[in-house]
C-alpha positions in Angstrom: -7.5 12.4 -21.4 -6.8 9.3 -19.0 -7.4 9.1 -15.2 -5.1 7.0 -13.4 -5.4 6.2 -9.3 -3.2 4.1 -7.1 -5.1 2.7 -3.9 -4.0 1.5 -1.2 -6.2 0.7 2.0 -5.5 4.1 3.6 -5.1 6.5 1.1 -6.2 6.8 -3.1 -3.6 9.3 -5.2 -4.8 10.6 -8.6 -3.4 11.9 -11.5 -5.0 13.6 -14.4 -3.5 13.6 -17.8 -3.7 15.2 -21.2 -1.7 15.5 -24.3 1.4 13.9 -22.6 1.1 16.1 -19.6 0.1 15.7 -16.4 -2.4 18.1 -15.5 -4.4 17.9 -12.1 -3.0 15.6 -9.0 -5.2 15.0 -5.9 -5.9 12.7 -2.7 -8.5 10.6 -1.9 -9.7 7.8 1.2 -8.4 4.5 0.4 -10.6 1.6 -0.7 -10.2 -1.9 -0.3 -13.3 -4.1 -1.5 -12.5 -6.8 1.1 -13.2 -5.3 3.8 -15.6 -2.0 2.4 -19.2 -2.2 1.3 -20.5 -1.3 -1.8 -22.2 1.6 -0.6 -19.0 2.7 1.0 -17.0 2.5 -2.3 -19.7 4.4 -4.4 -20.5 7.0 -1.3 -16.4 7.8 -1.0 -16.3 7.7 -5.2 -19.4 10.0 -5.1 -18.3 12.6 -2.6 -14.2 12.6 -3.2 -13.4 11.7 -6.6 -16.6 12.4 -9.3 -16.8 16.4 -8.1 -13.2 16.9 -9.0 -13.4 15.7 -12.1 -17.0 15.5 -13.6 -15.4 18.5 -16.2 -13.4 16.7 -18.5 -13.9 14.6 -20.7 -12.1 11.5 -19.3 -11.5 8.7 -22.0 -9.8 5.7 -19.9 -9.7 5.1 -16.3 -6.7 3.2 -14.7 -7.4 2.1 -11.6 -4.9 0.1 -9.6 -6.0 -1.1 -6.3 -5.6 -2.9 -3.0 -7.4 -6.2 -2.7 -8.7 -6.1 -6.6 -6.4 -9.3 -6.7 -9.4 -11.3 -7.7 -11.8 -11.0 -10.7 -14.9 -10.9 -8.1 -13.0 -7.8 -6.4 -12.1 -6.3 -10.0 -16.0 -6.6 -10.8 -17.0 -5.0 -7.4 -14.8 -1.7 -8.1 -15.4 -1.4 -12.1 -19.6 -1.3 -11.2 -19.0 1.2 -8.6 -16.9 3.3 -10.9 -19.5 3.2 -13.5 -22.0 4.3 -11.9 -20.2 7.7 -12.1 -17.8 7.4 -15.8 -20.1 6.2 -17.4 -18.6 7.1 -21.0 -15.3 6.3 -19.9 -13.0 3.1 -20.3 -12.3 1.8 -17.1 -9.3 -0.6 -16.3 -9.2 -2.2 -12.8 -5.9 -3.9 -11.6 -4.0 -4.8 -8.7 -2.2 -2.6 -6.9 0.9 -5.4 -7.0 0.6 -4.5 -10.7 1.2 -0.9 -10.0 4.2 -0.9 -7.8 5.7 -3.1 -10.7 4.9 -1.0 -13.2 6.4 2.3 -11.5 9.2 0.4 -9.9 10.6 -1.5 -13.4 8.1 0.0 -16.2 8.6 -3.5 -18.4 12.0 -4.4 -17.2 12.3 -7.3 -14.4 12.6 -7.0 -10.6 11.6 -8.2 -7.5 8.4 -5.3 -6.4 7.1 -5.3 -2.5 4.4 -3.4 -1.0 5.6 -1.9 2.2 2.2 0.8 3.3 -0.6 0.0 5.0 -0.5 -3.6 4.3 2.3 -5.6 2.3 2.6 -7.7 -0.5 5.0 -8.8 -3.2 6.1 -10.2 -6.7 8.6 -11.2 -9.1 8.2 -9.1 -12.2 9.7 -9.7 -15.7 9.4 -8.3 -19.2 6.0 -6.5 -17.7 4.3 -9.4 -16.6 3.8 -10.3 -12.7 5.5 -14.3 -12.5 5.4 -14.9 -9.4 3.6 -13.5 -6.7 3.7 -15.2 -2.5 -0.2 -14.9 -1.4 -1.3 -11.8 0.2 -3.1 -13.4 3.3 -4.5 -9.3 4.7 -3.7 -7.3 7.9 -5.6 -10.8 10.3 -2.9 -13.3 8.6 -0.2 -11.8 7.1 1.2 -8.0 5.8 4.3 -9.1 7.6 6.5 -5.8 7.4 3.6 -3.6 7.0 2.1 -0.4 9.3 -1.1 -3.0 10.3 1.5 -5.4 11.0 3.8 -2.6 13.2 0.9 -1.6 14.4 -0.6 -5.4 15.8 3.1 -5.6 17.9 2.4 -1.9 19.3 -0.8 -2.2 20.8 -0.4 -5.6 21.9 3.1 -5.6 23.7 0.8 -2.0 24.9 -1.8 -4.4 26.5 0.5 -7.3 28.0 2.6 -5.0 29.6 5.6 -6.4 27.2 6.5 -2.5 26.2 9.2 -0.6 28.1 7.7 1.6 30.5 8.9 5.0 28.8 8.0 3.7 25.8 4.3 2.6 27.7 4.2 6.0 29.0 4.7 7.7 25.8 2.3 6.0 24.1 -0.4 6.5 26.8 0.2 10.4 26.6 0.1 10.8 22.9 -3.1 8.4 21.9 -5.1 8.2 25.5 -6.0 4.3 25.2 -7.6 2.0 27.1 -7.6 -2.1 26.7 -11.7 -0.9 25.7 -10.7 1.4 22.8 -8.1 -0.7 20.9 -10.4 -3.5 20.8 -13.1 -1.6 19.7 -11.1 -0.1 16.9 -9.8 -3.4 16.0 -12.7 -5.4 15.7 -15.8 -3.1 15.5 -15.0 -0.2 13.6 -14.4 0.6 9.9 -11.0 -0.1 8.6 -9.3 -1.7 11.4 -6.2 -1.8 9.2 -5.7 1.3 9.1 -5.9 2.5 12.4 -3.7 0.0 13.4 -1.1 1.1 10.8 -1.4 5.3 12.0 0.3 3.5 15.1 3.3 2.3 13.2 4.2 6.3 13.0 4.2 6.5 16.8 7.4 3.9 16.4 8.9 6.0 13.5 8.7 9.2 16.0 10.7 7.4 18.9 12.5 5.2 16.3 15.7 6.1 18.4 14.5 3.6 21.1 15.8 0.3 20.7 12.2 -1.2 21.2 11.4 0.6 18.6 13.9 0.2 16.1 13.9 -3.6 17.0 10.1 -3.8 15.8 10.5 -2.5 12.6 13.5 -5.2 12.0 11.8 -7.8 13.2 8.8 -6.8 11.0 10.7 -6.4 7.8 12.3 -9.6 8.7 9.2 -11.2 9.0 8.1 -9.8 5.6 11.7 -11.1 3.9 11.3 -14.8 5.3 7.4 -14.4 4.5 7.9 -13.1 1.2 10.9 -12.3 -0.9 13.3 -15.3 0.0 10.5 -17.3 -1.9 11.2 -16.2 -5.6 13.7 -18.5 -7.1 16.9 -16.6 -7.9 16.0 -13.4 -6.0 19.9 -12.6 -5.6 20.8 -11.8 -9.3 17.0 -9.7 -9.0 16.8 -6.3 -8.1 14.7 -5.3 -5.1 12.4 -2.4 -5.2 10.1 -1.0 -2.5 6.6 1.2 -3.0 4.8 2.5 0.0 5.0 4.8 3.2 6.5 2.2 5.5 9.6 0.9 3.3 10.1 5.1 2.7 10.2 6.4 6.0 12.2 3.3 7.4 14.5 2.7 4.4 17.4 2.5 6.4 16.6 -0.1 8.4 15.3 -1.9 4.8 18.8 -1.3 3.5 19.8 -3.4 6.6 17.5 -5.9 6.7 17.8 -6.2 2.3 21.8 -6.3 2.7 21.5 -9.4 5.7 19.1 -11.4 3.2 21.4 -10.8 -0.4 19.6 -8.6 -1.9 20.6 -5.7 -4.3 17.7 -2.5 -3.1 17.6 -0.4 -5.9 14.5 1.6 -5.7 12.3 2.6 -2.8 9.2 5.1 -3.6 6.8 6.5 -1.4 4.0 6.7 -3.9 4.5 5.0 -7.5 1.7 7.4 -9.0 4.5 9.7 -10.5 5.4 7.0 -12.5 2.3 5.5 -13.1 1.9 8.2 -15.0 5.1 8.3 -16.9 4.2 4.7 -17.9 0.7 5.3 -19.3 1.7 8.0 -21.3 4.5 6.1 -22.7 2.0 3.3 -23.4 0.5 6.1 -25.4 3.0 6.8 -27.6 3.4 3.5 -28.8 
């Protein structure tokens, strides 16, 4: 029996599996050892994951996550995971690996990150070759909902927003100048507040200050990013994540202005996650 999660910073999905068949599918928070405690990791482990499992007899854990880019980050998740499976195999990867792996199983392709944060690689024959440094939602996740999210509330603040648009966004999330920086920099998971704004643009995406910020953005991530890997117009381009699903229109634009051939865009690789560890199984 094999437990496999995909993580990103927001939101963890998991997928139980047994004799080739999937067999139990559920949500957790989101975890991120660069910017979570220890205690955080093994409280939200303890309360959201463990109880829903503790039953079977899990034999390998596949755990593919934001930030565990590094082996420091890898070590941080695999001790707080077995404190819990403690009988169990546990495998800790990146979740750049993951979006590979559903996107092109052990084929080649160009994979990018487009959720809560961003990030990207040039995949072949099952191996990550290149990959342009994830810098987090402070530096970088160009084309990302932090990154949407950074333009919203601070065009919100300087007065740079259209005033409908101003308006709007006043009525629906009640903000002062007070509140967004105390989300930002002293609360929990900054990122992912600011990324629960990026929907606000996908609701009023019919406003052209709206639809203009999410090209910009994704432009910001191609320049940033993709245009980087040598050869990237004979590569196919796939796309995992919330953000490149619910705007993939505008990524079809934005893909088609840079050269590149966008052949898969998935809102959530676990699906084939799964598909690809039970095929590893097989062989």
């Amino acid at each position: 029996m094999i437990l496999i999660a995909d993580s990103g910073s927001t939101k963890t999905s998991w997928a139980l599996a047994d004799k080739g068949e999937k067999i139990l599918e559920f949500m957790s928070s989101g975890f991120n050892p660069y910017i979570q405690s220890n205690e955080l990791i093994s409280k939200t482990i303890g309360e959201e994951i463990f109880p829903k499992v503790k039953g079977f007899n899990i034999e390998a854990l596949y755990f593919y996550g934001a930030g565990c880019s590094t082996e420091a980050n890898k070590n941080t998740m695999l001790h707080c995971f077995k404190s819990y499976f403690t009988k169990s195999n546990i495998e800790i990867e990146h979740d750049l690996l993951a979006a590979a792996r559903a996107l092109w199983f052990d084929g080649d392709g160009i994979a990018a990150i487009m959720g809560t944060g961003s990030n990207s690689c040039l995949y072949k024959g099952g191996i990550i070759a290149s990959a342009v440094p994830s810098l987090g939602f402070i530096l970088g996740d160009e084309g990302s909902g932090a990154y949407m999210g950074k333009i919203v509330v601070r065009d919100f603040l300087y007065h740079k927003m259209p005033g409908d648009i101003s308006d709007k966004f006043k009525e629906k999330y009640d903000l002062s100048a007070s509140s967004i920086l105390e989300n930002v920099y002293k609360k929990e998971n900054p990122n992912r507040w600011l990324s629960s704004l990026a929907f606000f643009v996908s609701e009023n995406i019919q406003e052209d200050y709206c639809r203009t910020l999410v090209l910009k953005s994704m432009k910001d991530f191609f320049e940033a990013h993709l245009v980087q890997y040598l050869g990237y117009k004979a590569m196919p381009l796939g796309a995992v994540g919330s953000i490149g699903f619910i705007f993939r229109d505008l990524l079809e634009i934005v893909a088609q202005d840079y050269g590149f051939n966008l052949n898969k865009v998935i809102k959530s690789p676990i699906e084939e996650l799964v598909k690809y560890h039970l095929s590893m199984e097989k062989q």
